[in-house]
C-alpha positions, 0 to 999 in steps of 0.5 A, spaced: 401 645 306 396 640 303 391 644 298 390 637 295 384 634 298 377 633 295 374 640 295 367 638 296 363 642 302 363 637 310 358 634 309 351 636 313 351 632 320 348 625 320 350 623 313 355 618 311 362 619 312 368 619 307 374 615 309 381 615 306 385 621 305 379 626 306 378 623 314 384 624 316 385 631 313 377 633 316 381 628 323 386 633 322 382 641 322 378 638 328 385 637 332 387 644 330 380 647 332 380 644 338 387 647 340 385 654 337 379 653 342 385 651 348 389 657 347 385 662 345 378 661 346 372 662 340 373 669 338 380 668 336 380 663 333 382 664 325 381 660 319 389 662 318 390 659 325 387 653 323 390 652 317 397 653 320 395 647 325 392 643 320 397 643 314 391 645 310 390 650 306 386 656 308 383 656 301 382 650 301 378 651 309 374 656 306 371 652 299 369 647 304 367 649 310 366 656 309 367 660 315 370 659 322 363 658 325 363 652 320 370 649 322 367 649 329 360 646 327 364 640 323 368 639 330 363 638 334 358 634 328 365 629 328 366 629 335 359 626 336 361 621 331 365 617 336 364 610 339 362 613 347 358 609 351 355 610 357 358 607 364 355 599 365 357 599 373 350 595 375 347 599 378 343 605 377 346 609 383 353 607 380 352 608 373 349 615 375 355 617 379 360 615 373 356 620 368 357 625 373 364 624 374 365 623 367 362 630 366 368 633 373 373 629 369 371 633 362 370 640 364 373 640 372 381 641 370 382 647 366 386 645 361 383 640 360 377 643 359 379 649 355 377 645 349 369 643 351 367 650 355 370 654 349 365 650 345 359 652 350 361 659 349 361 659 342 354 657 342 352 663 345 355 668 340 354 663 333 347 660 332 351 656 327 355 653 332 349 653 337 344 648 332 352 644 333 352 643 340 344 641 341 345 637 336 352 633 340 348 634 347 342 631 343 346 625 342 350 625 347 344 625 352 340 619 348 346 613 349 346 615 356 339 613 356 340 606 356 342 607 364 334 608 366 332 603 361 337 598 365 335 600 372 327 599 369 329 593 368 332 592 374 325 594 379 331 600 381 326 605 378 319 605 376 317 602 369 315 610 367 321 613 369 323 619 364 330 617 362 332 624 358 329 627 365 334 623 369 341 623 364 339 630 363 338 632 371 345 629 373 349 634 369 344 640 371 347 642 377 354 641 375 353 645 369 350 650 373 356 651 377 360 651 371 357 656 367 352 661 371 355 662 378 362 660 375 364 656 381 369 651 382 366 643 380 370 636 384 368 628 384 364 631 391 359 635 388 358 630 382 357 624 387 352 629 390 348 630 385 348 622 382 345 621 389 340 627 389 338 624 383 338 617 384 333 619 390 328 623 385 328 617 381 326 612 387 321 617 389 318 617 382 319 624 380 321 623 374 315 618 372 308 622 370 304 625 376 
């Protein structure tokens, strides 16, 4: 395994992020969390485990992460990192039912959503790992605003529509089901909450009263 790598803590989120050889091995540890998380779920998870999946060095993991609960925080802080961006189909209607969809898509299938909801559940036993998953739904939730800033735009809402309310009111419903009532999600439960939503917004329930 490759104890090679700079030694030096992951840096703190919203920093700037090294390249080269020290990405790759960061790419890497996350890939293996991800997994760990599929197989066996956040209390299983193991630094040996990591380390094993990864090709890094458990002392190398310790020295720069810390703790399990640090490797899950830094997967989380790197997948927010990504180049995602909302759905553009045109309309308000459209582009709230492809939030919703995406949301069946990530979590509807149970092994593809093995990863993502390991990670919710981890929130709830590490604080750690819960400052983590508010800080990537944070972000997550702020690119999808610009679908209310189009629809304003567009006369399909009113000019002070509260477009974290409406990105964050799609989701809701489906997330509910996921991890309250546990109950089963599909793209029908999904279109129902965009069209829920998207008459809460013409009705101007998410603008001030």
């Amino acid at each position: 395994m490759n104890d090679s790598i700079e030694d030096r803590p992951a840096p703190p989120p919203g920093s700037t992020r090294p390249g080269g050889r020290t990405a790759r091995t960061r790419a890497a540890v996350r890939d293996a969390v991800l997994t760990g998380l599929s197989e066996h779920g956040y209390p299983a998870l193991t630094v040996e485990y990591v380390a094993e999946h990864s090709g890094v060095h458990k002392t190398t993991l310790y020295r720069r992460w810390g703790s399990v609960e640090g490797l899950l925080a830094d997967a989380l802080d790197l997948a927010s990192e990504d180049a995602w961006t909302p759905p553009d189909t045109g309309s308000l209607s459209g582009d709230l039912r492809a939030l919703a969809r995406e949301v069946v898509d990530a979590f509807g299938d149970p092994a593809a959503g093995a990863a993502p909801i390991a990670f919710v559940g981890a929130a709830f036993q590490s604080p750690r790992a819960a400052t983590a998953l508010h800080s990537f739904c944070t972000e997550r939730f702020r690119r999808c605003e610009v679908v209310v800033t189009r629809a304003v735009a567009r006369g399909e809402a009113p000019r002070d529509t509260d477009a974290g309310a409406v990105v964050r009111a799609v989701s809701a419903p489906l997330f509910l089901r996921l991890f309250v009532t546990r109950e089963p999600i599909d793209g029908a439960l999904a279109d129902q909450a965009a069209r829920a939503v998207l008459a809460g917004v013409e009705a101007g329930a998410f603008a001030p009263a």
